[in-house]
DOSE-592213 format. One record per residue: residue in three letters; x, y, z negated of N, C-alpha, C in turn. Coordinates in pm, whole numbers, padded with zeros to 5 digits, always signed. Each point is the difference from the previous one (the first is absolute). Example, Ala and Ser with C-alpha at 12.3 -4.5 7.8 and 13.67 -1.06 7.14 Angstrom:
<recs>
ALA+01319-00569-00780-00089+00119+00000+00090+00120+00000SER-00035+00105+00072+00082+00119-00006-00077+00109-00073
</recs>
This chain:
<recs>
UNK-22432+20319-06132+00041+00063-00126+00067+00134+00030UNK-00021+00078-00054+00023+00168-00001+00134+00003-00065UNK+00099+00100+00064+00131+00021-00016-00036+00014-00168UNK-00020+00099-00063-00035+00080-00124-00011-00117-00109UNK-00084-00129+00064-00024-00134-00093+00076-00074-00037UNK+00117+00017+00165+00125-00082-00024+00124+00034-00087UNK-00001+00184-00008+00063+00003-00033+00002+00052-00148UNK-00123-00080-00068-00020+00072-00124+00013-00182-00101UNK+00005-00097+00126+00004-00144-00049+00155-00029+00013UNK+00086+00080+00059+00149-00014-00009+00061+00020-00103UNK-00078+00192-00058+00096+00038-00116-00069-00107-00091UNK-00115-00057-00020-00073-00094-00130+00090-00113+00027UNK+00030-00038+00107+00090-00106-00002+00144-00018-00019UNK+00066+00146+00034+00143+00034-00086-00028-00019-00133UNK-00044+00108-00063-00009-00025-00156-00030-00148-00014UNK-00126-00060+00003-00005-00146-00040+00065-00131+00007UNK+00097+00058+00092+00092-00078+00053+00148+00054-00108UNK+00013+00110-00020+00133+00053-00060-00043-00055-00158UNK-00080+00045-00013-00039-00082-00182+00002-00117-00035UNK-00040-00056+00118-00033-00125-00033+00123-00112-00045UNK+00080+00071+00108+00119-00088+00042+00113-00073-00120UNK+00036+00149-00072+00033-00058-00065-00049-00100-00121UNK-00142-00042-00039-00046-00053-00083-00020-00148+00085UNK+00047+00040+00085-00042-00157+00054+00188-00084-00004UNK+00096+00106-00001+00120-00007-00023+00001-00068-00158UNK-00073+00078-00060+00029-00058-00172-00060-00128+00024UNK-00103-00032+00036-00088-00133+00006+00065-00132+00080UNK+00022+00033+00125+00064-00089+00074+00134-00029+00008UNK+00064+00126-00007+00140+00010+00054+00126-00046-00146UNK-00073+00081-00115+00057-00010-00105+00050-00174-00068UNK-00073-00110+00022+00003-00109-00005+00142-00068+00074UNK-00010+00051+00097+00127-00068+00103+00099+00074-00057UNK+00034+00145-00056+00092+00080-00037-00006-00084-00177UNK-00031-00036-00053+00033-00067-00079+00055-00169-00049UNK-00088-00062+00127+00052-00127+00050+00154+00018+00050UNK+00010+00103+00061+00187+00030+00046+00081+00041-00131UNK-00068+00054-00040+00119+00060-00200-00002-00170-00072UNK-00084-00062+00068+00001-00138-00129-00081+00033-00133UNK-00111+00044-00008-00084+00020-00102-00101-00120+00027UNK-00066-00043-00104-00062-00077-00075-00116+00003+00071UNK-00105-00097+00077-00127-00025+00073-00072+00078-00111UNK+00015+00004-00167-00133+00038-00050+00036+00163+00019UNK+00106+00104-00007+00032+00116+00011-00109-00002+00158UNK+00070-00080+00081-00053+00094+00129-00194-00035-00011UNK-00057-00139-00025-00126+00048-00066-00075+00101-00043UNK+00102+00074-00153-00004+00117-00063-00030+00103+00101UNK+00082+00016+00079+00002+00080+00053-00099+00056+00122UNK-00103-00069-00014-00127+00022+00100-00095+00089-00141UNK+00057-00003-00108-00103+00102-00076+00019+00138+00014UNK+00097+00021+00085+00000+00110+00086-00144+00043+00054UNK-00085-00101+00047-00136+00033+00057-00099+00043-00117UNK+00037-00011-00139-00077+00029-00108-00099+00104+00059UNK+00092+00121+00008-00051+00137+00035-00180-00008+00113UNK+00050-00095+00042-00137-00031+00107-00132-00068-00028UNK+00018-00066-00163-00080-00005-00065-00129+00099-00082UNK+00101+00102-00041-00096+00098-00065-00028+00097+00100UNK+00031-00004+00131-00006+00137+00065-00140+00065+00002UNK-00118-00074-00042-00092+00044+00032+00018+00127-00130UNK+00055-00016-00073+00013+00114-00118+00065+00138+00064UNK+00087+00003+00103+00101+00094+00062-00110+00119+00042UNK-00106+00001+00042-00046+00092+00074-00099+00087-00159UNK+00016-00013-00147-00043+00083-00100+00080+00164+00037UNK+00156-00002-00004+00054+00140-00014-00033+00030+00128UNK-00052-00013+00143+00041+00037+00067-00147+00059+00014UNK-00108-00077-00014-00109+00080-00049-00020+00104-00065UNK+00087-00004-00097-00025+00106-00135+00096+00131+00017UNK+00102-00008+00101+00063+00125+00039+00028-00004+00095UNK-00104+00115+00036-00023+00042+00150+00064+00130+00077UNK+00075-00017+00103+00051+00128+00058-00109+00087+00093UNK-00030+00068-00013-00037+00075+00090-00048+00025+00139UNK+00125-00066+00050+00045+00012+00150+00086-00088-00016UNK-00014-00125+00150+00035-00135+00001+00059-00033-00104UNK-00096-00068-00019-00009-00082-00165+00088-00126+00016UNK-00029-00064+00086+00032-00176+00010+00139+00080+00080UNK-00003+00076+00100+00142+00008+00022+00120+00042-00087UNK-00028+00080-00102+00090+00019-00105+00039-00077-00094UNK-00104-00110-00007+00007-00131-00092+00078-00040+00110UNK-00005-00058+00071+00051-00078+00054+00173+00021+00007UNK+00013+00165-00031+00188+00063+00063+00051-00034-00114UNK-00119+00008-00159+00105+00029-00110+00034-00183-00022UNK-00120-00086+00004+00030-00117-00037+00125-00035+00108UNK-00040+00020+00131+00126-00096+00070+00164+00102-00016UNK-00020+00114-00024+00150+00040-00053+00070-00070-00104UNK-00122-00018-00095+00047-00104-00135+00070-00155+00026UNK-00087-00071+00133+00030-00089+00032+00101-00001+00045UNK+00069+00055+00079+00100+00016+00107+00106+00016-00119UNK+00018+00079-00109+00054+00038-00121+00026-00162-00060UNK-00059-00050-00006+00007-00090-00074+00095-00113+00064UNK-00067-00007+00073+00082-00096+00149+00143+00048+00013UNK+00024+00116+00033+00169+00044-00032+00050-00036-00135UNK-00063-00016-00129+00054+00000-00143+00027-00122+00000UNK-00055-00087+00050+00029-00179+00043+00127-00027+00101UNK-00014+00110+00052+00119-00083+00082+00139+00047-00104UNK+00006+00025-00095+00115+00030-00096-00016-00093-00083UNK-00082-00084-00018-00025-00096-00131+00066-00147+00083UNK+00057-00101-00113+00039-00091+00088-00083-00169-00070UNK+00001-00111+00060-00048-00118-00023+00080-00043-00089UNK+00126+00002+00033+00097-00110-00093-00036+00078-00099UNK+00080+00139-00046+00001+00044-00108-00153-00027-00110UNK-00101+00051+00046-00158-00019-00041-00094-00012+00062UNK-00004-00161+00031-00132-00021+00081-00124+00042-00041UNK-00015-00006-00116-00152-00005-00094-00035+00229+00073UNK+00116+00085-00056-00017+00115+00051-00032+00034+00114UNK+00067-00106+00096-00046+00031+00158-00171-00027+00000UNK+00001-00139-00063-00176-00007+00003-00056+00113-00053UNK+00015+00034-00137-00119+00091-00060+00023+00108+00085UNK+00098+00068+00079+00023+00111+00105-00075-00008+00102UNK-00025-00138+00079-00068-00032+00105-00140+00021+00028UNK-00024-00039-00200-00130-00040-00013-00059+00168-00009UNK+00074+00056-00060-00062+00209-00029-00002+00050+00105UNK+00050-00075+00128+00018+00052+00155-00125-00052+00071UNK-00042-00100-00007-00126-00087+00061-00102+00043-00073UNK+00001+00031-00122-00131+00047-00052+00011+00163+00067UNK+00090+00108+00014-00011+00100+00090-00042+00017+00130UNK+00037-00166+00067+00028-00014+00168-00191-00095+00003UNK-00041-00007-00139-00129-00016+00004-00076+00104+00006UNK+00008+00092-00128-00071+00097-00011+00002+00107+00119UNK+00085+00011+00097-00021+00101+00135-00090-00096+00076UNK-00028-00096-00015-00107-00026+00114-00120+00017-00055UNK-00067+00031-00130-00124+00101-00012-00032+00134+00091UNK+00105+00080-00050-00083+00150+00115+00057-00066+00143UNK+00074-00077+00037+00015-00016+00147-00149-00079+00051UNK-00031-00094-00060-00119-00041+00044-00135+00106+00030UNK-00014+00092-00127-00115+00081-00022+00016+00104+00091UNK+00216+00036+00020-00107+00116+00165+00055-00050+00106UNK+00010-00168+00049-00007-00025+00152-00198-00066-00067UNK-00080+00024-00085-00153+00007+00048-00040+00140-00026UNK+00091+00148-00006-00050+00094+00016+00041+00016+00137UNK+00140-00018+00051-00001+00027+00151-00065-00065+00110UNK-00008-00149-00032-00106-00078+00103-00158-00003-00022UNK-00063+00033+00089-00129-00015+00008-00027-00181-00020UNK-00148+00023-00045-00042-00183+00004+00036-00070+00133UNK-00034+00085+00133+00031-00126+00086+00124-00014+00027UNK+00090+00119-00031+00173-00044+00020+00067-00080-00092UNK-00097-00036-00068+00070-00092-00145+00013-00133+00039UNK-00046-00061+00105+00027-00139+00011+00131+00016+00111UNK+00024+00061+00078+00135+00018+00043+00105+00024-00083UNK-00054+00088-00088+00126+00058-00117+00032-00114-00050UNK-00086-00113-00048+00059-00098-00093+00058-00130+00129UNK-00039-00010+00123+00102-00072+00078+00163+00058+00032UNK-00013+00166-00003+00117+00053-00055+00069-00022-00085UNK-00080-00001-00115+00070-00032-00163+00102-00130+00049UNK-00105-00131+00019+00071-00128+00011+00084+00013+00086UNK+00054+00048+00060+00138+00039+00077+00096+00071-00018UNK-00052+00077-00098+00107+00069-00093+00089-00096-00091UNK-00126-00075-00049+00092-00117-00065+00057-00136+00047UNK-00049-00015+00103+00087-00031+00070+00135+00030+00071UNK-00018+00165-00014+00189+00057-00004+00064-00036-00128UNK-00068+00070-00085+00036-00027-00133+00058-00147-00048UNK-00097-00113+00028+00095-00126-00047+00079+00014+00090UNK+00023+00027+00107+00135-00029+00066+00081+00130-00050UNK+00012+00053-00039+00093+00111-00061+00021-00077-00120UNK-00114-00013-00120+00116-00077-00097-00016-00128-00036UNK-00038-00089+00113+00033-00146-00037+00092-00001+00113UNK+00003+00052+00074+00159-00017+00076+00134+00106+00023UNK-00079+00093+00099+00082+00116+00040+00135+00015-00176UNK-00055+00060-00111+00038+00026-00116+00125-00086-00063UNK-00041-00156+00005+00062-00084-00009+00142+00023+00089UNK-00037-00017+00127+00081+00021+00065+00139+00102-00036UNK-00053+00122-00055+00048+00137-00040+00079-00078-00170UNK-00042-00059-00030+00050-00041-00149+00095-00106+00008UNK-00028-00055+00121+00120-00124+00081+00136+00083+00014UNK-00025+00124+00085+00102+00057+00034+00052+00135-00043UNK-00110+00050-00052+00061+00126-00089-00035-00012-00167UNK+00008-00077-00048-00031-00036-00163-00153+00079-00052UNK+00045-00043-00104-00099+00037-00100-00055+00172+00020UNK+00105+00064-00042-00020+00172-00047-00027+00058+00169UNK+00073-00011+00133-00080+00034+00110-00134-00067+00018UNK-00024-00059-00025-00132-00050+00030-00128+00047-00067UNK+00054-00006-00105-00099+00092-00116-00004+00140+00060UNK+00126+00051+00075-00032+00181+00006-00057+00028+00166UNK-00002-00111+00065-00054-00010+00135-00126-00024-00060UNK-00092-00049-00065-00091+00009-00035-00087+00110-00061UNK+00071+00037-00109-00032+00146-00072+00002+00111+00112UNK+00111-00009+00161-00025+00101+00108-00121-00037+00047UNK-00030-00102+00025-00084-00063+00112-00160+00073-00070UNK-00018-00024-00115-00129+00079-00072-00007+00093-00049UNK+00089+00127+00020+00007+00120-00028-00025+00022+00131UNK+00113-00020+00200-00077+00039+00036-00140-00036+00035UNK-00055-00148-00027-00135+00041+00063-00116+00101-00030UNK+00035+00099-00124-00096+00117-00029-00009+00052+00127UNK+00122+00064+00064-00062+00057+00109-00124-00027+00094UNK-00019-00135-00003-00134+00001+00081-00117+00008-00098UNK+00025+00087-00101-00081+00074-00096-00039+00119+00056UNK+00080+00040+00091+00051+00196+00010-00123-00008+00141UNK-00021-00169+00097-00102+00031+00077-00134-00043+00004UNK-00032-00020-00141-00150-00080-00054-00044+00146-00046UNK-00111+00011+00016-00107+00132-00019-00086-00103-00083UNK-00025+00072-00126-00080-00031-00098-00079+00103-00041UNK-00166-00060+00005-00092+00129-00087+00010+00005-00148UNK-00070+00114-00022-00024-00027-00147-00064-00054-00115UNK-00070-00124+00071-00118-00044-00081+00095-00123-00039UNK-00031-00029-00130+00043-00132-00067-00091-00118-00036UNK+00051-00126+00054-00045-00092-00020+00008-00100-00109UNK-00140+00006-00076-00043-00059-00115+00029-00135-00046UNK+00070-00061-00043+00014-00097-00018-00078-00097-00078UNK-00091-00102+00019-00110-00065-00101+00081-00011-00151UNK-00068+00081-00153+00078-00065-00066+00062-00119-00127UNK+00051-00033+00012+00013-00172-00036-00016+00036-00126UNK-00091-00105-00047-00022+00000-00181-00048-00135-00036UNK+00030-00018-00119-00014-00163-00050-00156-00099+00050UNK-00116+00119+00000-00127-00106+00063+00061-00003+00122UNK+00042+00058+00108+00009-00010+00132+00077-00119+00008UNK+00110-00039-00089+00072-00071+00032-00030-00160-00023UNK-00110+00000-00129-00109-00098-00057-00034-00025+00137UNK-00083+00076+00008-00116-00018+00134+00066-00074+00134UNK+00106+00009-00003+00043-00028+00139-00018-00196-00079UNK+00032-00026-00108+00038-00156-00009-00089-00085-00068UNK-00102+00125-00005-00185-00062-00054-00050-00035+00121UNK-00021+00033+00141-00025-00065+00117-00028-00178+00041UNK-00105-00006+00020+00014-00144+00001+00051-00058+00103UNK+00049-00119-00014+00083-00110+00055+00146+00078+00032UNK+00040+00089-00094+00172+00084+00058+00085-00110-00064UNK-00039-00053-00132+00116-00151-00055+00089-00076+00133UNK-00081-00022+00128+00080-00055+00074+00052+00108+00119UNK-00043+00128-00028+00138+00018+00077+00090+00073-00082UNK-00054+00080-00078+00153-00022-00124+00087-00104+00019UNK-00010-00114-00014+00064-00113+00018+00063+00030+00154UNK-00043+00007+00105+00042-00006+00141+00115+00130+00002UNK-00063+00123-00038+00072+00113-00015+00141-00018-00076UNK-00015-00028-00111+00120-00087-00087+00093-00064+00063UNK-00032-00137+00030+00081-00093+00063+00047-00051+00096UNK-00098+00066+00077-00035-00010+00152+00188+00025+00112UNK+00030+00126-00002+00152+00068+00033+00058-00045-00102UNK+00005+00026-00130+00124-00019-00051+00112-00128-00008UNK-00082-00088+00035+00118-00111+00009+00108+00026+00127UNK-00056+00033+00121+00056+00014+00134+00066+00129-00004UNK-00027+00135-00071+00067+00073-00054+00142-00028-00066UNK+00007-00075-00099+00101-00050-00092+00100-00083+00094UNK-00010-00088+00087+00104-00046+00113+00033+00067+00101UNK-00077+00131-00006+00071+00088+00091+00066+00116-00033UNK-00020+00030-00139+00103+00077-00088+00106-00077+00010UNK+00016-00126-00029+00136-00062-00022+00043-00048+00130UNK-00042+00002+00145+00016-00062+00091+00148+00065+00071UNK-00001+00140-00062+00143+00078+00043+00129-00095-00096UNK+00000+00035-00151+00055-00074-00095+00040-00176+00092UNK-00090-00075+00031+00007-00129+00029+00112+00001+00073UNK-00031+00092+00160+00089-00047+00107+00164+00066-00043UNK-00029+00101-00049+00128+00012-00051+00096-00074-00098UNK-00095-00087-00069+00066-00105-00107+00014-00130+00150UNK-00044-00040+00094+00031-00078+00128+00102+00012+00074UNK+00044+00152+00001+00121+00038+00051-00034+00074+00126UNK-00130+00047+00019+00007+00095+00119+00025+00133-00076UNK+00116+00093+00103+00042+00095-00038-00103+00123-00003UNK+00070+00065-00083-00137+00156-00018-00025+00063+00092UNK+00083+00019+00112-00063+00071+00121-00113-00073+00038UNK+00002-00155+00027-00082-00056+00061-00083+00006-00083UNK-00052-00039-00114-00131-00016-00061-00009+00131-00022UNK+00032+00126+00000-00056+00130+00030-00079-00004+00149UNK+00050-00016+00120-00029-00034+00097-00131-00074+00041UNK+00002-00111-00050-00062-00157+00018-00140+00014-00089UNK+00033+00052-00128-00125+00057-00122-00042+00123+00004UNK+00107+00084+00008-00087+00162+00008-00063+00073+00115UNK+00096-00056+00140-00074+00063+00090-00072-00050+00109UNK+00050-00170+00000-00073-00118+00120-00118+00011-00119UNK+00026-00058-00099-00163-00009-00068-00075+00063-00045UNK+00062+00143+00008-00111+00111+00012-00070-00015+00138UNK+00048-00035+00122-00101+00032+00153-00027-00136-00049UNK+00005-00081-00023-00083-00134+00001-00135+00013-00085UNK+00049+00052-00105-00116+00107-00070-00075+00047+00067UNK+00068+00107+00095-00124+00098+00056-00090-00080+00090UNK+00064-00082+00099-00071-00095+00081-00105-00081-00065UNK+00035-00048-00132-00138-00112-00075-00069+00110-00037UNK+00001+00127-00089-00111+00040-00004-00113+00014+00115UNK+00057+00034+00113-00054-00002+00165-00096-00148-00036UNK+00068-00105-00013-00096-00137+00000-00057+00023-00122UNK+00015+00057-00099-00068-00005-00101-00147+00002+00022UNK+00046+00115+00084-00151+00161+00029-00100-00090+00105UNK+00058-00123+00063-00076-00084+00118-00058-00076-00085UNK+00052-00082-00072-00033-00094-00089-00120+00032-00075UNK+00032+00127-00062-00081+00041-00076-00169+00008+00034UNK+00014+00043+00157-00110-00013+00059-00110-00120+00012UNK+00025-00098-00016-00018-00103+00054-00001-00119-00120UNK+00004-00024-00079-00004-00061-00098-00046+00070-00120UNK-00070-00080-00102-00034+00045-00128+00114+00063-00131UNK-00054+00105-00080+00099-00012-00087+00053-00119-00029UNK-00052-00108-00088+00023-00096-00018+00064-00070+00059UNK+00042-00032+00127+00028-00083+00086+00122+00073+00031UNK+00040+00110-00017+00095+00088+00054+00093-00037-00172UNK-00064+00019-00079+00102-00016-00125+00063-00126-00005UNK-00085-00135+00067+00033-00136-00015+00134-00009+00139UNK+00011+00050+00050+00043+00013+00159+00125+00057-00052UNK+00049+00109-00033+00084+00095-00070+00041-00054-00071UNK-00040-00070-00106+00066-00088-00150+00104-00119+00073UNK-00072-00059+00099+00088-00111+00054+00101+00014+00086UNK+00005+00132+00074+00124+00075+00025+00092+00003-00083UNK-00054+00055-00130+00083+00032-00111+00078-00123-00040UNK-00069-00128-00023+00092-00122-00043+00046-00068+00108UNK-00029-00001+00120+00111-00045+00118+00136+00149-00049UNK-00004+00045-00010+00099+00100+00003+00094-00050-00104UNK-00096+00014-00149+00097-00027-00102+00063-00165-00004UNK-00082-00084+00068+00059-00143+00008+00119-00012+00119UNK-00027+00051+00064+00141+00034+00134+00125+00079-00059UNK+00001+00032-00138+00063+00079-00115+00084-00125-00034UNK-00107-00074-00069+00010-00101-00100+00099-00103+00064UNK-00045-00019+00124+00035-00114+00099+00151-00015+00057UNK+00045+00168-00002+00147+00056+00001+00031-00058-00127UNK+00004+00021-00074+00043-00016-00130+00009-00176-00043UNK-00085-00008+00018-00055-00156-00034+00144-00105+00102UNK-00052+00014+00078+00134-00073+00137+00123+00054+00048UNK+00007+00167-00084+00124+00041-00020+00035+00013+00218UNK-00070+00074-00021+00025+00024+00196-00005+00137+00034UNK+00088+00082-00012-00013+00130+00041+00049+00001+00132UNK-00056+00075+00120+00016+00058+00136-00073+00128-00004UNK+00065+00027+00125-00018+00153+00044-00167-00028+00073UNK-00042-00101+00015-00124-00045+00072-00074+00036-00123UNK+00036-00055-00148-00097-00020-00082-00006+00189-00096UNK+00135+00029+00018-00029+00113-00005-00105+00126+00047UNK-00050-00035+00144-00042+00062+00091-00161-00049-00045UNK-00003-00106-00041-00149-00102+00017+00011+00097-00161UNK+00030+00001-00137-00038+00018-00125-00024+00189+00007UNK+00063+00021+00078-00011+00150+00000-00099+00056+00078UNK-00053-00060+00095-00145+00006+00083-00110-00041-00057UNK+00020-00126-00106-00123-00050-00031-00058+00111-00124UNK+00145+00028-00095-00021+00104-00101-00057+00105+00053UNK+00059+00068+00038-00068+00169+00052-00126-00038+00087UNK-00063-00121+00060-00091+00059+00040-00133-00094-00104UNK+00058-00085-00103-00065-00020-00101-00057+00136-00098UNK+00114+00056-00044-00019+00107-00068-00140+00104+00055UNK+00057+00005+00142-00088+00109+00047-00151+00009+00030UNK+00008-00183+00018-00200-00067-00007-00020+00038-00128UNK+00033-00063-00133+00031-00017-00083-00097+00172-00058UNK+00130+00087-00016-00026+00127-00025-00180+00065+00089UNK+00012-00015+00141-00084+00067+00054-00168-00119-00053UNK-00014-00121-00034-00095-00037-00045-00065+00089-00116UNK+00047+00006-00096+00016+00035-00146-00025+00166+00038UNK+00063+00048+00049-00021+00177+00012-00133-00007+00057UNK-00054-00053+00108-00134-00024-00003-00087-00009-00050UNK+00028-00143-00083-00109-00002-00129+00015+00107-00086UNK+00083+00057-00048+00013+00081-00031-00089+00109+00003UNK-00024+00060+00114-00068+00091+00025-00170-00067+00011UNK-00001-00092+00050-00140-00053-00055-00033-00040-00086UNK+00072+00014-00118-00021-00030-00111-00037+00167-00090UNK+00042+00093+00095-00001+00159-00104-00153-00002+00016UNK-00069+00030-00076-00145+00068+00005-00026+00173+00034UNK-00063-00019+00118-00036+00156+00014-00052+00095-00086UNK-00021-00024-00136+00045+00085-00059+00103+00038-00085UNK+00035-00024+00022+00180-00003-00078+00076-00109+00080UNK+00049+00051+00097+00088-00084+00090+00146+00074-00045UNK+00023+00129-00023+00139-00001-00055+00010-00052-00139UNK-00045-00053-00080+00050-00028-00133+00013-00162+00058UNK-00128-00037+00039+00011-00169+00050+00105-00050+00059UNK+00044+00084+00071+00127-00015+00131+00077+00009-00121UNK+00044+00105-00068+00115+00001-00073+00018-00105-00134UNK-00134-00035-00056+00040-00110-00066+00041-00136+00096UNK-00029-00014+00089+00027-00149+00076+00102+00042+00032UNK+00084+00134+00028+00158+00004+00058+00099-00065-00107UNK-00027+00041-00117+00023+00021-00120+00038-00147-00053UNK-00108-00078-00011+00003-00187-00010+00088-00037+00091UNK-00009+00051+00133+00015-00072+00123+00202+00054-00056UNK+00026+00077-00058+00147+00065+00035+00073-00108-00117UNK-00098+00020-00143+00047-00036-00135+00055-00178+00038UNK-00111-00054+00064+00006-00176+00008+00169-00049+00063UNK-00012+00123+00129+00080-00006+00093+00129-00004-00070UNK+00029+00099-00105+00141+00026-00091+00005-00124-00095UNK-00113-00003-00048+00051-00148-00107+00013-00117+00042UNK-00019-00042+00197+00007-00118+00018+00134+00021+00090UNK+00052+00119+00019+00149-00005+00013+00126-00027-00115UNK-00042+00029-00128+00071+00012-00115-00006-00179-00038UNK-00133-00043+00016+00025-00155-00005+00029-00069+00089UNK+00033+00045+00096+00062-00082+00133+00183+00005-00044UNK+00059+00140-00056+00094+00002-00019+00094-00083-00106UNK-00126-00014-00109+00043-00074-00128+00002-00144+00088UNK-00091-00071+00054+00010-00102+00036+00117-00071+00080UNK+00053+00137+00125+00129-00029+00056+00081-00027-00091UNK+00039+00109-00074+00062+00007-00121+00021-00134-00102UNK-00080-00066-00032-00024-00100-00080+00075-00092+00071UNK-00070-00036+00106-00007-00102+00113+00045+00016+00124UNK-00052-00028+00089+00075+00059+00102-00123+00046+00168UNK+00057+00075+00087-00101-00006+00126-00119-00080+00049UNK+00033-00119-00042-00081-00136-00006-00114+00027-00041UNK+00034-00037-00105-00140+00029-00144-00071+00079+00041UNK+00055+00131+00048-00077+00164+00001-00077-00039+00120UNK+00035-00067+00108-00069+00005+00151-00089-00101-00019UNK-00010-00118-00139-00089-00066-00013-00125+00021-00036UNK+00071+00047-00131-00123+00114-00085-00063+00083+00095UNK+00044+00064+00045-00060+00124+00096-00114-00078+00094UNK+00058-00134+00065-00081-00036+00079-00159-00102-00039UNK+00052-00019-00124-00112-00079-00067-00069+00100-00069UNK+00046+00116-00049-00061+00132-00025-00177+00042+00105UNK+00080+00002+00104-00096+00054+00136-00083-00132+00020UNK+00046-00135-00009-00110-00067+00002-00099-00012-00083UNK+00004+00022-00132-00090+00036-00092-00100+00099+00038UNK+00037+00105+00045-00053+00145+00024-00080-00044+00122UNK-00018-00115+00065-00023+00015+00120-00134-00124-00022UNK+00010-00070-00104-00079-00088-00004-00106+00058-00129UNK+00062+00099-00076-00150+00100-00034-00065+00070+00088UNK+00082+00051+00096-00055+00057+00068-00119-00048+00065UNK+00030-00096+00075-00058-00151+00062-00132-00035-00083UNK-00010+00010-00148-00094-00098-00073-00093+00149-00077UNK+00048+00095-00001-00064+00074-00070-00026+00147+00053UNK+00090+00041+00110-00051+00123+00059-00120+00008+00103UNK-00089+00100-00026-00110-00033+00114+00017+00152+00048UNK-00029-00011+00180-00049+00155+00019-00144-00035+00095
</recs>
């Protein structure tokens, strides 16, 4: 690999890594910061509609089409949106929980739909700066970016909110993505702009007139979101157990981010070597050994630092089969001709399911208690796994 390649997959990986971070802070981190104030399982639920914004994004890239600069286009999009972001992110760290939780959300939520909308022109010129064959490195780059990224805000952040509150943490953040423009100042961009396919109501028909898509709609749907939903609350849990916030910052944000990075590694083996099918059935049963080793704490009332170690390994590297199956299909599911609208409607399902089966995981704690939720969840995935079983063919 050529110096010039590496070092044009660093600055793509600062930025993607500096944006990212904090939205993975609202998603992950925010849950445990509300489990510590003593708010309500269905609030912290709520509070994954923070990801709303990631629903419609396929809509984000209309203005950016329609007003065009001149001279680096996607790089000027990119300075004015993330100044806004960074803006915004400082205006939060002045707002407080006790006083108005509901404000912190709708604040969060005008920040994530911003900290969405900059990853349109960032995508469109790391494929004006990379050629086709540097693009499959660029995107093993990408996944390592976010892999800084969850560990910046499912842990590192936390950490920062453990010990310097609320309002530093918010403005270490708002620094942290103002400066990564600078590795704006060493990306060389031409002037040609990239077209975006554009989305209109047949396209969007068309994608769900396809025959036999009923079952993976269904797979796409249900498939993550249950194992999703116990790992939104899996921060919330241990902290209602009594492990302290350093540690489940520690133990959740940054051991199970590399446990993460390592299963995708087995993912990518796995993947080889077995059928879709067989890979989704394989993955699902990960998923309910995980959530029943949940249940099983709960059930016999046995917390250790052993079982700590065992629920936090099995999660993160559930999640990460889990996720990397589905992004797959995913992409074999886009049709070459319209693979960006296809991709973006399946992100779209795949984001929406994900938020409403956190919001009912929360009501359910809420109602009831940990129990229930790790039951449901787990009889959830067995369902999903025995359509899968009786009705998916590849």
């Amino acid at each position: 690999m050529n110096t010039q390649l590496i070092k044009k997959n660093i600055l793509f990986g600062i930025l993607h890594a500096a944006f990212l971070s904090p939205f993975i802070f609202f998603m992950l981190g925010m849950p445990m910061i509300l489990q510590m104030e003593g708010f309500d399982s269905k609030l912290i639920g709520m509070f994954q509609m923070v990801g709303l914004p990631a629903v419609i994004k396929f809509l984000f890239s209309v203005p950016i089409d329609k007003f065009i600069f001149e001279k680096n286009h996607y790089k000027k999009w990119i300075i004015f949106i993330t100044i806004l972001y960074a803006i915004l992110l400082f205006a939060i760290s002045f707002l407080s929980l006790q006083d108005n939780v509901y404000i912190v959300l709708l604040a969060i939520i005008l920040t994530t739909l911003v900290a969405t909308f900059v990853d349109i022109p960032l995508n469109a010129l790391s494929i004006k700066v990379f050629t086709k064959e540097e693009r499959i490195i660029a995107g093993s780059y990408k996944s390592s970016s976010f892999f800084v990224a969850a560990l910046l805000g499912g842990g590192v952040f936390l950490l920062f909110y453990n010990h310097l509150a609320w309002q530093n943490t918010f403005i270490i953040m708002s620094i942290l993505v103002l400066i990564s423009l600078f590795a704006l100042y060493f990306i060389e961009e031409n002037n040609k702009t990239i077209k975006e396919e554009p989305v209109s109501f047949k396209a969007l028909i068309s994608f769900f007139k396809q025959k036999n898509i009923g079952i993976w709609i269904f797979i796409l749907s249900f498939y993550f979101a249950f194992i999703s939903a116990v790992w939104v609350f899996l921060k919330p849990y241990l902290i209602l157990k009594g492990v302290s916030p350093d540690n489940v910052a520690f133990y959740v944000g940054i051991y199970g981010s590399i446990i993460g990075f390592f299963a995708g590694f087995i993912a990518s083996i796995v993947g080889k070597k077995f059928s879709k099918k067989s890979i989704l059935i394989l993955f699902a049963f990960v998923n309910i050994i995980t959530i029943l080793s949940l249940f099983s704490i709960e059930y016999f009332e046995h917390f250790s630092y052993f079982a700590l170690l065992v629920v936090v390994t099995l999660s993160a590297a559930s999640i990460t089969f889990s996720s990397a199956i589905i992004f797959s299909l995913i992409m074999d599911y886009s049709r070459s001709s319209s693979k960006a609208v296809d991709y973006a409607i399946q992100s779209s399902l795949f984001s929406l399911t994900r938020i409403i089966s956190a919001v009912i995981a929360g009501i359910i704690i809420s109602n009831f208690d940990y129990k229930v939720m790790f039951l449901f969840e787990a009889f959830a995935v067995v369902l999903v796994v025995f359509v899968i079983y009786k009705f998916y063919k590849v």
